[in-house]
C-alpha positions in Angstrom: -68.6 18.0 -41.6 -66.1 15.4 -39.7 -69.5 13.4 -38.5 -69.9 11.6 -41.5 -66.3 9.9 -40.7 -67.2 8.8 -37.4 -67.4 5.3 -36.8 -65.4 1.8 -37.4 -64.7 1.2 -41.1 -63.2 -2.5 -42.2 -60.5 -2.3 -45.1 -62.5 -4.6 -48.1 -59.8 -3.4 -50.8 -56.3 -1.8 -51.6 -55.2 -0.6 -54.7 -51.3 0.2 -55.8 -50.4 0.1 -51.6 -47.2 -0.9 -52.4 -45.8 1.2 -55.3 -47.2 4.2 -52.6 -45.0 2.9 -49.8 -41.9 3.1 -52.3 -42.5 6.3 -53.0 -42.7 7.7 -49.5 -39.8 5.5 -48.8 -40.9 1.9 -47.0 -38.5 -0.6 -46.9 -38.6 -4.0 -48.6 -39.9 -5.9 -45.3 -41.8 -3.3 -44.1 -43.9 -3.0 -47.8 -44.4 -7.0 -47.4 -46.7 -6.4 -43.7 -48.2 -3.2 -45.1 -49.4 -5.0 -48.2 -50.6 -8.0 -46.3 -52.3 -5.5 -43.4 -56.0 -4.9 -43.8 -56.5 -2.7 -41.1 -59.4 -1.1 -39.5 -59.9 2.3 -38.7 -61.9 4.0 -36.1 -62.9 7.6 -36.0 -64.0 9.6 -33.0 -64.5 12.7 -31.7 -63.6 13.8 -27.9 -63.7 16.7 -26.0 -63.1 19.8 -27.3 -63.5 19.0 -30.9 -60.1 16.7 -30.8 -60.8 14.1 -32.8 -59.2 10.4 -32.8 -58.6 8.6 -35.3 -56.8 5.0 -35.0 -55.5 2.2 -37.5 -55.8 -0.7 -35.8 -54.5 -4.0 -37.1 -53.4 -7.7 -36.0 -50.0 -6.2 -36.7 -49.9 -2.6 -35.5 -52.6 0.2 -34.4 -51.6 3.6 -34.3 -53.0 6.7 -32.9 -53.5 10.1 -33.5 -55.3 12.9 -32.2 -55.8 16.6 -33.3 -57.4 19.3 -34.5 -58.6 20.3 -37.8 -56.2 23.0 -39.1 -53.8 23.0 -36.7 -50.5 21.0 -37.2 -49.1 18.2 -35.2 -46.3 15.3 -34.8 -47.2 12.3 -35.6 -45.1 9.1 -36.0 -46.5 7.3 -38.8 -47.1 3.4 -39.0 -43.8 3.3 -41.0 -41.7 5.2 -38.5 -41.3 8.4 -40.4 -41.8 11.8 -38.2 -43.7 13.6 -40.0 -45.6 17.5 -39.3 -49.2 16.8 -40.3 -52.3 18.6 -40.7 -55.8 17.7 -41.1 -58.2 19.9 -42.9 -61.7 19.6 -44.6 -61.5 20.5 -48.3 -64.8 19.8 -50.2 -66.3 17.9 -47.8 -63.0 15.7 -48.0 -61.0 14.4 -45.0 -57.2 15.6 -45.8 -54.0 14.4 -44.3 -51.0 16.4 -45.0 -47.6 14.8 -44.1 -44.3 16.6 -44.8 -40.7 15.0 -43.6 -37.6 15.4 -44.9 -38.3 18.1 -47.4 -41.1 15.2 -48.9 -44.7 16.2 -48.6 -47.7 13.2 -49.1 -51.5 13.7 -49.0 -54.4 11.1 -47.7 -57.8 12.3 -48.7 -60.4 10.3 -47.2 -63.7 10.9 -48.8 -67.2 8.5 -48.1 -69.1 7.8 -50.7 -71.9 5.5 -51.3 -71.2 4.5 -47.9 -68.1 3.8 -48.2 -64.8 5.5 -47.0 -62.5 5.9 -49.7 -58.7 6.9 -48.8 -56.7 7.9 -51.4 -52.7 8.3 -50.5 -50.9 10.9 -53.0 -47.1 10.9 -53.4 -45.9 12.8 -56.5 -47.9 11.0 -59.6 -48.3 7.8 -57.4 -51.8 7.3 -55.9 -53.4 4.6 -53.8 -56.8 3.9 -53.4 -57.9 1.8 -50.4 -61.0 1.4 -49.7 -63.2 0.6 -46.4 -66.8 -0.2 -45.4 -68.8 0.6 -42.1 -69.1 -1.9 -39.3 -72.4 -2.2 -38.1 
């Protein structure tokens, strides 16, 4: 299910970025690089079913690995420590962050090859979209 994710996908377009990083809490400065960032990101899998998954940008690339269904740390691009976990819900990609008592959701879906990532806090949503590199 995770195979269709796989690969290098170039941002082409991002919808309502910046009311999402208000709502999860992103300060002024930071909201002005995250809105100007059009990051890539690259999905792979590695041994043992862990899979990668990076956001790579002229301004910052993070990293994370894990496991579907099981929960890790992760520092997010915005500095926030969050527990996350990935899961496949209807042939949908899902990030769940909570911090601080907050909870957000990333689905990542790809349709009509495209990747579509859509970032859910409370009745804000996102929608950024990407495009496979060749």
């Amino acid at each position: 299910m995770v195979e269709k994710f796989i690969g290098t996908w170039k941002m082409i377009s991002s919808e309502n970025f910046d009311d999402y990083m208000k709502a999860i809490g992103v300060g002024f400065a930071a909201r002005q690089v995250g809105n100007r960032t059009k990051p890539n990101l690259i999905l792979s899998i590695e041994d043992q079913g862990v899979i990668c998954m990076k956001s790579q940008s002229t301004f910052k690339t993070t990293e994370i690995k894990f496991k579907l269904n099981e929960p890790f740390e992760e520092t997010t691009a915005d500095d926030r420590k969050t527990t996350t976990v990935m899961t496949i819900e209807n042939g949908k990609l899902v990030q769940k962050q909570s911090w601080d008592g907050k909870e957000t959701n990333i689905e990542r879906e790809v349709t009509d090859g495209k990747l579509i990532a859509k970032c859910c806090m409370g009745d804000v949503v996102a929608v950024r979209t990407y495009v496979k590199e060749a």
